[in-house]
Residue frames as qw, qx, qy, qz and C-alpha x, y, z in Angstrom:
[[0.203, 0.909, -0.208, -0.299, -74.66, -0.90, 51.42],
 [0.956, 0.242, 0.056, 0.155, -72.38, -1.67, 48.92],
 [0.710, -0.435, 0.203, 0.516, -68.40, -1.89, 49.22],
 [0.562, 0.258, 0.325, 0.715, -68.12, -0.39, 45.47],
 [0.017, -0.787, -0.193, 0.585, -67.51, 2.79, 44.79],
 [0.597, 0.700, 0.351, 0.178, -67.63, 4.62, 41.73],
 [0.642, -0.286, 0.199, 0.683, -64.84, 5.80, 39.97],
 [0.467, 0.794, 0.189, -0.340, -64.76, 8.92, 38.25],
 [0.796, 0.276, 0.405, 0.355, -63.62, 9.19, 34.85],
 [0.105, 0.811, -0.230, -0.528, -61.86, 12.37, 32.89],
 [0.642, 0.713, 0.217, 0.182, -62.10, 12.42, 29.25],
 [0.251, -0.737, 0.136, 0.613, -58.72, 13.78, 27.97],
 [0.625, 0.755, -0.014, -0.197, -58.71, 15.17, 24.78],
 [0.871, 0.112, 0.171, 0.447, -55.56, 14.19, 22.62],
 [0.302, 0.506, -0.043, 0.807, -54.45, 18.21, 22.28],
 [0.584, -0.774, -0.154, -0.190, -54.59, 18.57, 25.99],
 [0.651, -0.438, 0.357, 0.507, -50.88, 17.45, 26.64],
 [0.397, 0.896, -0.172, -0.099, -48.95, 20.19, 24.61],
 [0.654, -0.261, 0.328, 0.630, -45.88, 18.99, 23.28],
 [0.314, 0.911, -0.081, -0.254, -43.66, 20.99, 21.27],
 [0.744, -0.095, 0.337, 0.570, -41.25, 19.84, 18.49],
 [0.170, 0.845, -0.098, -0.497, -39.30, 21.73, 16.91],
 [0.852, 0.274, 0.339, 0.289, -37.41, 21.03, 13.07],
 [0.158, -0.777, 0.145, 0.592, -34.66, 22.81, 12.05],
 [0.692, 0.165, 0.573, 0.407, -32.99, 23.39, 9.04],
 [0.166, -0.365, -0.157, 0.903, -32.30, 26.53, 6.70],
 [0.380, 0.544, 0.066, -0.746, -34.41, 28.50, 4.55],
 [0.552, 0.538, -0.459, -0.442, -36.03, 26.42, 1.74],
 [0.058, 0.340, -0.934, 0.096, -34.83, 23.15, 3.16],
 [0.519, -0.108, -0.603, -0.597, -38.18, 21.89, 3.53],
 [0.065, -0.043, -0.872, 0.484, -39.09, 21.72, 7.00],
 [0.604, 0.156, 0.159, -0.765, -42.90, 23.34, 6.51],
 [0.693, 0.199, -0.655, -0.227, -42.89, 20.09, 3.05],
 [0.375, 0.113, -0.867, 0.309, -41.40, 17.70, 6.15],
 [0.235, 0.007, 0.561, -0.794, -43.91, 19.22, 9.02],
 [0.660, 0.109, -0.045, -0.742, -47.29, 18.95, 6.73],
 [0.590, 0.223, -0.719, -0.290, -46.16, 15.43, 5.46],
 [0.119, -0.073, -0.882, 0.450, -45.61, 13.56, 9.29],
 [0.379, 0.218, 0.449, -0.780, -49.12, 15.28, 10.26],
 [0.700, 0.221, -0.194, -0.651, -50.95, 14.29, 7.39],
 [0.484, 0.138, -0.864, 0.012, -48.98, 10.36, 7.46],
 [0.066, -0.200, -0.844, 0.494, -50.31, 10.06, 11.54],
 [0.265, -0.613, -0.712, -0.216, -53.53, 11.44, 11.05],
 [0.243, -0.502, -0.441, 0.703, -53.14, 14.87, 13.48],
 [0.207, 0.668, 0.432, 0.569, -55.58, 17.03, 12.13],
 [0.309, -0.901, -0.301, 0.051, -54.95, 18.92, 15.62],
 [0.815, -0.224, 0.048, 0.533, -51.78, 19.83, 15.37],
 [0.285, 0.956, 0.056, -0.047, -51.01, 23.42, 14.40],
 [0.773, 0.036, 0.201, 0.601, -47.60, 23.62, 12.84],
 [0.069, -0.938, -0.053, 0.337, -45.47, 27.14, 12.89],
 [0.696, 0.542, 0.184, 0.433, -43.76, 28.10, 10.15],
 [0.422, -0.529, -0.073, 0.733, -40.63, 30.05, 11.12],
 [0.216, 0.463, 0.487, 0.709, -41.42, 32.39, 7.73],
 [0.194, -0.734, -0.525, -0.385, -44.21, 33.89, 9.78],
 [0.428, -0.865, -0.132, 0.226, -42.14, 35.50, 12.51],
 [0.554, 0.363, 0.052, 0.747, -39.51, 37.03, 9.97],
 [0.212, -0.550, -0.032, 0.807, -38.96, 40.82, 11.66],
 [0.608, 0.747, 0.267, 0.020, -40.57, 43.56, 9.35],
 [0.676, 0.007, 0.211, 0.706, -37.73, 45.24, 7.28],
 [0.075, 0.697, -0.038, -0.712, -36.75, 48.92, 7.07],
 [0.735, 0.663, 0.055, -0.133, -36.77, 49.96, 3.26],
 [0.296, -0.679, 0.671, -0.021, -33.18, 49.70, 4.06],
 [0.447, -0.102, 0.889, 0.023, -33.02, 45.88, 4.46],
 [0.647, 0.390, 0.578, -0.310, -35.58, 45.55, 2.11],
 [0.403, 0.814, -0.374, -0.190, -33.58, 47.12, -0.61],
 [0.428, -0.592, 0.679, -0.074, -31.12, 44.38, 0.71],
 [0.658, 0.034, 0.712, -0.245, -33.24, 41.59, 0.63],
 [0.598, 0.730, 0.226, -0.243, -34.28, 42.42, -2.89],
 [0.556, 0.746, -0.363, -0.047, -30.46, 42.35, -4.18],
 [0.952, -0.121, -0.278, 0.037, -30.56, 38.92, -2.37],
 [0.563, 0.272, -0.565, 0.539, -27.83, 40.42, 0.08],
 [0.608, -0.471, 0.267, -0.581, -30.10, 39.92, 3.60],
 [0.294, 0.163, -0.938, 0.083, -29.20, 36.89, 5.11],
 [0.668, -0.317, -0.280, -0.613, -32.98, 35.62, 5.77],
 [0.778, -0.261, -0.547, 0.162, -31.20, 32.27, 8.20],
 [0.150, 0.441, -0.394, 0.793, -29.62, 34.95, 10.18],
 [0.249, -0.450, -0.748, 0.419, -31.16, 34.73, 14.19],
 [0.064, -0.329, -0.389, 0.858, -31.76, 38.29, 14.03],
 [0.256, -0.248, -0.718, -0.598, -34.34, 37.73, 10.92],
 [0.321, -0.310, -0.810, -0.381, -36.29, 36.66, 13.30],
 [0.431, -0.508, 0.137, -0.734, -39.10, 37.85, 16.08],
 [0.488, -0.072, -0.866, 0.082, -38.30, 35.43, 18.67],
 [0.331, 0.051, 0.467, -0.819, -40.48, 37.79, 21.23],
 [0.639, 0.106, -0.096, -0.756, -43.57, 37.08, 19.36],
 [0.598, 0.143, -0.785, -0.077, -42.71, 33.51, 18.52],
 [0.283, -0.158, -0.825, 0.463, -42.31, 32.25, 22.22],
 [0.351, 0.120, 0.338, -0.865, -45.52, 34.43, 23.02],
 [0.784, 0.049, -0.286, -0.548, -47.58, 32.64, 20.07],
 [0.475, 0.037, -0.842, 0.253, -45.58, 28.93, 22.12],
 [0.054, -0.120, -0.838, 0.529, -46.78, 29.82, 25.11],
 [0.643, 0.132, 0.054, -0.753, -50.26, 30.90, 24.22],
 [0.700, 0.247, -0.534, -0.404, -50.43, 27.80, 22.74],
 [0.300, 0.059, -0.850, 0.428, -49.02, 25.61, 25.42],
 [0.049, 0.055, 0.776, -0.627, -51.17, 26.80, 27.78],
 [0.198, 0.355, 0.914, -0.001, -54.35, 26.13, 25.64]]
């Protein structure tokens, strides 16, 4: 018999370790312009990139009357749905 033994091997895909980065910066400032450009410069066509736009809170007709006579402050934290956000992160994290 022989002394070698066979090692096994495990394929790991390259969107198997989730990292998350994040880019701040306010409305308009061009962090989606900055996010698409690094992904498209390295070549990560896996890479799924969240646009804080998409987790804006919806607005009463209230706010929306605001928003519309540009006095809603859109960078404001409470703009945003950070329940859903960290629910679509950790779906994502965990694959």
């Amino acid at each position: 018999m022989s002394d070698c033994k066979l090692k096994e091997s495990h394929y790991s895909p390259p969107w198997a370790d989730v990292c998350i980065i994040g880019i701040a910066g306010s409305s308009g400032s061009g962090k989606t312009t900055l996010s698409n450009a690094i992904v498209a410069k390295m070549n990560l066509p896996w890479v799924v990139i969240l646009p804080m736009d998409s987790f804006y809170k919806p607005l009463s007709s209230e706010l929306s009357q605001k928003a519309f006579q540009n006095e809603y402050d859109f960078d404001s934290p409470d703009a945003i749905d950070f329940e859903i956000l960290l629910d679509r992160l950790h779906n994502l994290k965990a694959g």
